[in-house]
C-alpha positions in Angstrom: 0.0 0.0 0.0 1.5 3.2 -0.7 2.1 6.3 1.8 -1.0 8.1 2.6 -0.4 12.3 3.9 -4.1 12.4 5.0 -4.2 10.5 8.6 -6.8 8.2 9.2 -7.7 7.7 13.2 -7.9 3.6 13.9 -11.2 2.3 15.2 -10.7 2.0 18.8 -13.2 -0.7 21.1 -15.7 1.2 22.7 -14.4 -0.4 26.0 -11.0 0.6 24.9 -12.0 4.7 24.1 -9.2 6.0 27.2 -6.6 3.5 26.6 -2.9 3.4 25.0 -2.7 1.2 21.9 0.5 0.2 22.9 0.3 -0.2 26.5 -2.7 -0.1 27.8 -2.0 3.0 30.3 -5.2 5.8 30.5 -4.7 7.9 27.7 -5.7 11.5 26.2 -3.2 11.9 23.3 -2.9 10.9 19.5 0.2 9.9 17.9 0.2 10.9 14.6 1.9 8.1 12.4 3.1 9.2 8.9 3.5 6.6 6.1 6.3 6.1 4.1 6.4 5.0 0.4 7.3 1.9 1.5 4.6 1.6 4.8 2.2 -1.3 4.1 -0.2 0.6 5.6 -1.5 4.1 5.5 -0.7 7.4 7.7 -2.8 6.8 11.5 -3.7 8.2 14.6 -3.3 6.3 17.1 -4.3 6.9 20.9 -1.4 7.0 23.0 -0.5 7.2 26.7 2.5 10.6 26.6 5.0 8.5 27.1 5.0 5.8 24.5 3.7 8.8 22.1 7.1 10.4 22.8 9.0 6.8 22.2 7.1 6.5 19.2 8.0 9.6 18.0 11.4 9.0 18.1 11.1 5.7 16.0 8.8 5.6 13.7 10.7 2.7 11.8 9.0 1.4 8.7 5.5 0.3 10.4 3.2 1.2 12.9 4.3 -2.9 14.2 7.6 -2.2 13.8 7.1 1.1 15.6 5.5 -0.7 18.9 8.0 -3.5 19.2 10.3 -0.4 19.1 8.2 1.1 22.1 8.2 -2.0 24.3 11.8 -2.2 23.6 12.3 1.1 25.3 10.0 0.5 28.1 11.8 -2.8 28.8 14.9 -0.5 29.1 13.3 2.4 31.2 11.7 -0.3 33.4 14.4 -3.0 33.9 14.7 -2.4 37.3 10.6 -2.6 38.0 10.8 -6.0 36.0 13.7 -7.2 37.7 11.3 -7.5 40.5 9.3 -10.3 39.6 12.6 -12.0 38.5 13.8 -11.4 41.9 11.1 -11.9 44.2 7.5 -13.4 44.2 4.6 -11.3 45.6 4.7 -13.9 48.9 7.9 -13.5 49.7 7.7 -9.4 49.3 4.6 -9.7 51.9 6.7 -11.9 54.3 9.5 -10.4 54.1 10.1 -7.6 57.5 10.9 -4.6 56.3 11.2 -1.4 58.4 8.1 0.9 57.7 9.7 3.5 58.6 13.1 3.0 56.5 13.0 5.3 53.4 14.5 3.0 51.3 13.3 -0.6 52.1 9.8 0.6 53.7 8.8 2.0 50.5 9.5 -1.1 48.2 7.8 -3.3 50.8 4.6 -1.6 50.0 5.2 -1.0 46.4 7.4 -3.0 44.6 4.5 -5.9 43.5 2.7 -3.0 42.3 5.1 -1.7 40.2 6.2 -4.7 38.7 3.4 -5.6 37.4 2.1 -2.3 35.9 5.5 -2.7 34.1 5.1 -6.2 33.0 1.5 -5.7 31.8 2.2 -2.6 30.0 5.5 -4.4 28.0 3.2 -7.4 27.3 -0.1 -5.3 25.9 -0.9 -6.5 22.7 -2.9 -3.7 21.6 -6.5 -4.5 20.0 -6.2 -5.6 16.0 -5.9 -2.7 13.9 -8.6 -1.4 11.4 -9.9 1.6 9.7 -13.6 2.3 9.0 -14.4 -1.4 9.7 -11.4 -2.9 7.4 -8.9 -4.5 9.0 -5.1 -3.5 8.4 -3.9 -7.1 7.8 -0.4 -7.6 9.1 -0.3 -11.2 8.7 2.1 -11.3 6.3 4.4 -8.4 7.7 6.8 -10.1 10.2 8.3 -7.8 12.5 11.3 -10.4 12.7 14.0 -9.0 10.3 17.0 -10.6 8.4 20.3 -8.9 7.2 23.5 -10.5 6.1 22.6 -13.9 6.5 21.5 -13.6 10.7 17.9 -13.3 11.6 16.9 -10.8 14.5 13.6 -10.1 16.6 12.6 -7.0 15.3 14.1 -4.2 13.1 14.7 -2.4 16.1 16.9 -5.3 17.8 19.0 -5.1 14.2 19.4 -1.3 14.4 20.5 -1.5 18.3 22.6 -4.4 17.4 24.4 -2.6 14.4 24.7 0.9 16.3 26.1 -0.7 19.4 28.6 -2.7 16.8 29.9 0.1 14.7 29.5 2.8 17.2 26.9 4.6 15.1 24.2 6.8 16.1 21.7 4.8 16.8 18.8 7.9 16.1 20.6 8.3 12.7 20.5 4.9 11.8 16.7 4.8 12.9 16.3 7.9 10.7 17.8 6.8 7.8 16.2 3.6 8.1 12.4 4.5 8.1 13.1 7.0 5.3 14.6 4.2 3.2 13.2 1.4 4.3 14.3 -2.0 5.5 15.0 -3.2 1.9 18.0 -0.8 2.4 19.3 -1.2 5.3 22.6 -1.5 4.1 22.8 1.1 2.7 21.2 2.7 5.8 24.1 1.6 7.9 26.6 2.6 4.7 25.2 6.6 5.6 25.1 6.0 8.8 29.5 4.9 9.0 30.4 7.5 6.7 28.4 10.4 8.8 29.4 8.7 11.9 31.7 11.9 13.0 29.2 14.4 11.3 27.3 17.3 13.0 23.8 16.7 13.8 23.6 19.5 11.2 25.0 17.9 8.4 23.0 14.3 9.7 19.6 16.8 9.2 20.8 17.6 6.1 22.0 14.0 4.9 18.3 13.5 5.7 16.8 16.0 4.0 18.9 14.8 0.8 17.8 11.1 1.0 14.0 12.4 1.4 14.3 14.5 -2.0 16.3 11.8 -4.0 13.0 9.2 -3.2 10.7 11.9 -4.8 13.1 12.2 -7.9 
């Protein structure tokens, strides 16, 4: 399907109307999702909780699936510590174990810490409802968000893009960047722009950007 500039909202459960399609958490915002050329889907609004918006935002990717795997990779990251809890612990031995009320430190996670685990686990494993517009449904049964390069198949684009900037000591935004402006058909070449820019400005990066957007409409 080609890129679509006029934004369509998603149709959202009736029972889902205040929630965030990627986690779950009460929500009052819209992300505004933009098609590429090469998006199999067109440009949407979808509700979002502030936080995943602004995670979102940052990468965009080449999908609106490719996109929320992105998310939940970011909240895994933010909330390591919160899901380390459950790895840690179980909710019995948190109500067994004495801590001091009044200690600042160990008081607090006493009461807390179940708590907070699993608003991080449940919000990491939200699904979010199938997607549709006006009634018809945005198939992504034959997009898989797994993605291989150079003969070595990873999770997601996002886990190749971490796994390449980490590598080569790129900038992982860049790389993102470059990568949902091109697509992942080229993400060699992606990660090409990305090494030879990998001491550039974040001037010149903007402008490397704006140059690859006006060579696709050529």
């Amino acid at each position: 399907m080609s890129a679509s500039f006029q934004f369509q909202p998603i149709d959202v459960p009736f029972e889902l109307r205040h929630q965030c399609w990627f986690c779950a958490e009460p929500c009052a915002n819209e992300l505004y999702y933009s098609a590429s050329t090469h998006t199999p889907h067109p440009s949407l609004i979808i509700p979002a909780c502030k936080e995943c918006m602004q995670l979102a935002k940052k990468q965009p990717l080449t999908s609106i699936w490719d996109c929320q795997v992105a998310v939940k990779d970011e909240l895994m990251r933010i909330y390591r510590k919160h899901l380390a809890i459950g790895v840690n612990w179980t909710e019995a031995e948190i109500a067994q174990a004495e801590f001091d009320p009044d200690c600042k430190i160990f008081g607090g996670f006493g009461k807390s810490a179940w708590a907070m685990y699993l608003i991080a686990k449940n919000r990491v494993n939200y699904p979010g409802w199938p997607l549709s517009v006006n009634g018809i449904a945005l198939d992504n049964h034959d997009y898989s968000v797994s993605f291989a390069f150079d003969g070595v198949t990873y999770t997601s684009l996002s886990q190749a893009i971490s796994h390449y900037s980490q590598s080569l000591g790129l900038d992982k935004r860049f790389l993102q960047d470059i990568v949902s402006k091109v697509g992942r058909e080229r993400f060699g070449y992606a990660v090409r722009v990305a090494r030879i820019n990998i001491v550039s400005t974040s001037k010149v990066k903007q402008q490397v950007l704006r140059d690859i957007i006006a060579e696709q409409k050529n």
